[in-house]
C-alpha positions as CSV (number, residue, x, y, z in Angstrom):
1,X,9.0,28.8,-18.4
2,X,6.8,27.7,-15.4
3,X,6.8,30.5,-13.1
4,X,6.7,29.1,-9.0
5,X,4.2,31.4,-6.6
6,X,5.8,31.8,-2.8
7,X,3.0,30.4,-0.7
8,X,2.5,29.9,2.9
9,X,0.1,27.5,5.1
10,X,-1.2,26.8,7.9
11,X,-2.4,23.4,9.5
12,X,-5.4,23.1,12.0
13,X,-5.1,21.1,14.8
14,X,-7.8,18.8,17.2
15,X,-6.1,18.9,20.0
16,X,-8.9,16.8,22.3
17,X,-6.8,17.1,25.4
18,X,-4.8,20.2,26.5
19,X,-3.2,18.7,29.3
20,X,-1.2,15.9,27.1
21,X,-1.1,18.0,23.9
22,X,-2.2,15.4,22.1
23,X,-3.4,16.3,18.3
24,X,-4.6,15.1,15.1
25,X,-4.6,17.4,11.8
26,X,-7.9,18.2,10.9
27,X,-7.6,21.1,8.2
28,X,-5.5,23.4,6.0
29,X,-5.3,27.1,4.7
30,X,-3.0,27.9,1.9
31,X,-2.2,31.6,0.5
32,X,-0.5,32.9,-2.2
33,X,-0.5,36.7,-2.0
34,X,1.2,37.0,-5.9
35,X,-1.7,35.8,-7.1
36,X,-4.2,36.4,-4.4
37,X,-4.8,33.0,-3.9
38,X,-6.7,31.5,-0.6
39,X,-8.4,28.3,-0.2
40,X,-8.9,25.7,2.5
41,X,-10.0,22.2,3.3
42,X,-11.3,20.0,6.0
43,X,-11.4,17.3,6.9
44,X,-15.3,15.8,6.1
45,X,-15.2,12.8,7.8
46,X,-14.2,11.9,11.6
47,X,-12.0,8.6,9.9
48,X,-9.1,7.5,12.8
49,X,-10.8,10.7,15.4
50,X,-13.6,8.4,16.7
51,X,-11.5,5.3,17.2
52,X,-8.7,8.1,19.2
53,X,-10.9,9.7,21.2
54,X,-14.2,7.6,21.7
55,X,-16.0,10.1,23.5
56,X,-15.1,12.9,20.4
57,X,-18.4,15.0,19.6
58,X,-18.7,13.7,15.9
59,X,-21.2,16.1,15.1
60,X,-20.0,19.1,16.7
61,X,-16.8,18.6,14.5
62,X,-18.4,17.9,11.7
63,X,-20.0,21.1,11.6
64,X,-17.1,23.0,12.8
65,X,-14.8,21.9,9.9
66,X,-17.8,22.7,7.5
67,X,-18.8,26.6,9.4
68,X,-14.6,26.8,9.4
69,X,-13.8,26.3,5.4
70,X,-16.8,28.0,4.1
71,X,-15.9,30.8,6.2
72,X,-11.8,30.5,4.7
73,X,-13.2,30.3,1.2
74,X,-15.7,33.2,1.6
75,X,-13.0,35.4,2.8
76,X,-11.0,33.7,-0.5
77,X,-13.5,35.3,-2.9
78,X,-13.2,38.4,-1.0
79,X,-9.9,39.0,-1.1
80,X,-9.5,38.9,-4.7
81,X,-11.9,42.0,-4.8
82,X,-10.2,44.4,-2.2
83,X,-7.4,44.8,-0.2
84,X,-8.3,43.1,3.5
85,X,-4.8,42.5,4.9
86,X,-1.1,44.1,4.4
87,X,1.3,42.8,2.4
88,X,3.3,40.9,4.8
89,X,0.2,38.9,5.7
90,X,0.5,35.2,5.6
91,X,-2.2,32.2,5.7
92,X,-2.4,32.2,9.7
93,X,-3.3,35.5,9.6
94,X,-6.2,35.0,7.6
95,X,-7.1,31.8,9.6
96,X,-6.6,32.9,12.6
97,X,-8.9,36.1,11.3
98,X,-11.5,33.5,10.9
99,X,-11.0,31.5,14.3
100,X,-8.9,33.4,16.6
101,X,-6.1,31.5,18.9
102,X,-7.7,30.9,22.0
103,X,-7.8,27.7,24.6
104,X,-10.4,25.6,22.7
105,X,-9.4,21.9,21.0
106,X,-9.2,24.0,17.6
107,X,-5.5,25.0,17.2
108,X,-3.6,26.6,14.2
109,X,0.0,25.5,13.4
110,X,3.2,27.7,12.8
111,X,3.3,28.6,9.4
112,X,4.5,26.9,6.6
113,X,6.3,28.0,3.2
114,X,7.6,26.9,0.0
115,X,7.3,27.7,-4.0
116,X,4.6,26.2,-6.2
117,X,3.3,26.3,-9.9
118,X,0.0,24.7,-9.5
119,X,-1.5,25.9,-6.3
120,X,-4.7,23.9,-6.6
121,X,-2.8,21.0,-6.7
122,X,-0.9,21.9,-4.0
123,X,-3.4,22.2,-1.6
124,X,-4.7,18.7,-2.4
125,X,-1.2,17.3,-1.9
126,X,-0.4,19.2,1.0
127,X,-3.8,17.8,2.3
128,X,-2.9,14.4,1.7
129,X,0.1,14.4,3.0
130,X,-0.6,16.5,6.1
131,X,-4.2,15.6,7.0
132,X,-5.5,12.9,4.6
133,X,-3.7,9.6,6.0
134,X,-6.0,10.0,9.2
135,X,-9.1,10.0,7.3
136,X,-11.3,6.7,6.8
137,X,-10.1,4.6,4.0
138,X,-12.4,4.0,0.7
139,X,-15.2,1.8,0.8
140,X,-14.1,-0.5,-1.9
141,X,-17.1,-1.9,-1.6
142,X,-18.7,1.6,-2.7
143,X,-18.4,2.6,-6.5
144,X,-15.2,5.3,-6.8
145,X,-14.9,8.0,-9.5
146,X,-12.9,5.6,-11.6
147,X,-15.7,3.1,-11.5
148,X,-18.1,5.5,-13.0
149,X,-15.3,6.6,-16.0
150,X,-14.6,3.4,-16.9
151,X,-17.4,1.9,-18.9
152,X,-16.9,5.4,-21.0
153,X,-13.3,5.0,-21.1
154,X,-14.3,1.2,-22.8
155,X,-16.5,2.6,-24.9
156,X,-14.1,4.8,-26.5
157,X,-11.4,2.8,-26.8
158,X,-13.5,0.2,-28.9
159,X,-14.5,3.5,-31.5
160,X,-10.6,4.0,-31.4
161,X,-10.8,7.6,-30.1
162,X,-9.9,7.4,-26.2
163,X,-6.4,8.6,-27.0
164,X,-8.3,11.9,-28.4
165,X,-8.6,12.6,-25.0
166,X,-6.2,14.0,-22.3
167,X,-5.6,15.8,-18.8
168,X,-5.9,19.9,-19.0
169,X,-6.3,22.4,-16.6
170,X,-9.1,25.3,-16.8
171,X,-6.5,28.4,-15.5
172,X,-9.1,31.5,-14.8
173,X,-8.0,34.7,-13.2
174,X,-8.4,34.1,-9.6
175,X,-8.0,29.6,-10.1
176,X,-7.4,27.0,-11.6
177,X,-9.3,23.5,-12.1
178,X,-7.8,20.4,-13.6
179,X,-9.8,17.7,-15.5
180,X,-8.9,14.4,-16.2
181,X,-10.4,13.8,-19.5
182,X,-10.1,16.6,-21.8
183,X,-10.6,17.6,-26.0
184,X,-10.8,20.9,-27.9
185,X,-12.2,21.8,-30.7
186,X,-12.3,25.5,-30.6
187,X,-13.4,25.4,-26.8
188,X,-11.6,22.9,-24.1
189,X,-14.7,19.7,-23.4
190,X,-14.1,18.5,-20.6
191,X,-15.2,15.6,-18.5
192,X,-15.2,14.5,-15.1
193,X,-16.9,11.3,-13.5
194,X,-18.1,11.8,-10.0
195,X,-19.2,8.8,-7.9
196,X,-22.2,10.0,-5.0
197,X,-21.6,6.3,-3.7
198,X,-20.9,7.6,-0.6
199,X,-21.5,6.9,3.4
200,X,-24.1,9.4,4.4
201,X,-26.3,12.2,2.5
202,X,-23.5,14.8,3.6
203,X,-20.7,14.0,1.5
204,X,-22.9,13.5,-1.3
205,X,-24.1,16.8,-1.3
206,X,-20.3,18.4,-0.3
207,X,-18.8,17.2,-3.3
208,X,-21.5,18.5,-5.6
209,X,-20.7,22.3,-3.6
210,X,-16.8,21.5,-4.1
211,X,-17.2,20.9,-8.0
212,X,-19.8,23.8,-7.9
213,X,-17.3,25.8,-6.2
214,X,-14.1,25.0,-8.2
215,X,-16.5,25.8,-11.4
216,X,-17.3,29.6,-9.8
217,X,-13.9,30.0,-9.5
218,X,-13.2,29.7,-12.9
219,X,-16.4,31.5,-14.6
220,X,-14.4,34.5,-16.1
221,X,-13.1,31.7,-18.7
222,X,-16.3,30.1,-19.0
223,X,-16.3,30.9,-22.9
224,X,-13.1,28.4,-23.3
225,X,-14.6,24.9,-21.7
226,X,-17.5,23.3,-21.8
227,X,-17.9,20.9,-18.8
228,X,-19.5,17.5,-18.6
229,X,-20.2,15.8,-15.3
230,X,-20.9,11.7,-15.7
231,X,-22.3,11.3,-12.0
232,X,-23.1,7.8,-10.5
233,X,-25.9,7.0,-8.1
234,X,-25.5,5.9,-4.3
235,X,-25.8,2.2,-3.9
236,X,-27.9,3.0,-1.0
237,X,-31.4,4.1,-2.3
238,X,-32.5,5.9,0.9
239,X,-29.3,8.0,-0.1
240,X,-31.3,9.2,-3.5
241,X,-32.9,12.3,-2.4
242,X,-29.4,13.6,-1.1
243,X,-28.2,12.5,-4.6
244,X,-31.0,14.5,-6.3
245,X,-30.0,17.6,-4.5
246,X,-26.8,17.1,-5.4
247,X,-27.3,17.2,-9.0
248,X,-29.8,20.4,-8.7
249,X,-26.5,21.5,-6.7
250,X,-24.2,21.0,-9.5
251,X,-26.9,22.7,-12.0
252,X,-26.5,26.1,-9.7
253,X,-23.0,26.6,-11.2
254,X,-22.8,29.7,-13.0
255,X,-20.7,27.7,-15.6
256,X,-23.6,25.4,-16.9
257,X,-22.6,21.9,-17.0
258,X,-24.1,19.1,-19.0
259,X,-24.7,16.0,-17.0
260,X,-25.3,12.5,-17.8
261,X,-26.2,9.3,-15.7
262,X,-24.2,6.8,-15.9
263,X,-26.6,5.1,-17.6
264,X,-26.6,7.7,-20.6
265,X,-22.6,6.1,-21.3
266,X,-23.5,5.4,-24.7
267,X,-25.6,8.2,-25.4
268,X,-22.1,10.3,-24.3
269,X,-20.1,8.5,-26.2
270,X,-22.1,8.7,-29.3
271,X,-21.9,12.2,-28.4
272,X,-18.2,12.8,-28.4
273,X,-18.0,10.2,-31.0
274,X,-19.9,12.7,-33.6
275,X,-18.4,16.0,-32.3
276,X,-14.8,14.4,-33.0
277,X,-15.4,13.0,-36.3
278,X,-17.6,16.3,-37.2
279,X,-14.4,18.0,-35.6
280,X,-11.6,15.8,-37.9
């Protein structure tokens, strides 16, 4: 039986004039105290702000929502090793512990509650639901996660073996991770494809700390997955240092993943290819 964790949250507000109350949400902290569970996310991109409030300091926010959820998930990985706040604490107690009420454009909301199995997965769909549908839309133009997956996912269905593969979820102690393409043979491999065709040098490097991140969270496990990263370049080549970094990032996890290029697709399928066959 799927057990549901009582959770609370809290939504952060840009409120860019005082006088009208005018707001958009920027951000979200979610807490589960059952399972000592606290995570947030921001918003990593200005999207709909700029074209609200043209004279919006882009980079100021920028770096407030990154000083603001570092600061959220630090005190997240701190709080599963001591006891920091009283029982009846609830997410706007934490974030407000991290940026205090006050009269600046930064606002938290009244809390939220509700029941969840798969808080990890909450917090994404709270975020989309609450705070992604101001962001920017995708570049189509740009090359998405799927994009990168799908020569792979072509590869094995020709050898007959991309059914072998399926969603899991990586459930440590403290988190949780889901991947989208999974086997196991004795140990969970898993595989993720992660597109750095992004706008700016930024985001590439944030999504490598995010999967770095969700990886650290799940390290007391690290015995029962091996992880496999295919990662596809920017499209724009003064982007490629940033996309560098980002792999050197994603080699500082203290769960060691493999990673391939996108243009090592066959040399990973030949991979899985043997270890399946070898395996059946």
């Amino acid at each position: 039986m799927i057990t549901k964790k009582p959770y609370t949250y809290t939504v952060l507000r840009y409120v860019h004039d005082v006088t009208t109350g005018e707001f958009v949400n920027v951000g979200l902290v979610v807490h589960a105290p059952s399972v000592r569970f606290l995570r947030a996310k921001m918003r990593h991109t200005h999207g709909r702000l700029s074209s609200m409030f043209p004279d919006l300091d882009r980079d100021s926010f920028r770096s407030s929502m990154k000083v603001i959820e570092r600061a959220i998930d630090r005190l997240g990985e701190e709080y599963q090793k001591a006891s920091l706040f009283t029982e009846d604490s609830d997410a706007a107690s934490f974030a407000k512990s991290v940026l205090p009420a006050d009269d600046s454009s930064l606002q938290w909301s009244p809390v939220g509650s509700g029941l969840a199995s798969d808080l990890t997965e909450l917090l994404e769909r709270l975020f989309d639901r609450l705070v992604g549908r101001y962001d920017e839309k995708p570049d189509r133009n740009k090359k998405q996660d799927d994009d990168v997956w799908r020569p792979i996912r072509d590869r094995l269905e020709q050898s007959g073996i991309a059914d072998r593969l399926g969603k899991t979820v990586i459930r440590g102690k403290v988190d949780e991770v889901p991947f989208k393409h999974a086997w196991k043979n004795g140990v969970w491999h898993c595989y993720e494809a992660l597109s750095f065709d992004l706008a700016d040098a930024d985001n590439i490097k944030d999504k490598a700390r995010r999967w770095t991140g969700h990886l650290a969270a799940v390290r007391d496990v690290a015995d029962q997955f091996k992880p496999h990263f295919i990662v596809g370049a920017p499209s724009d080549r003064h982007l490629m240092k940033a996309y560098n970094e980002a792999l050197a990032i994603l080699e500082t996890s203290p769960v060691k993943p493999e990673v391939f290029s996108e243009n090592e697709a066959d040399k990973l399928v030949e991979r899985i290819e043997a270890e399946i066959a070898s395996h059946h």
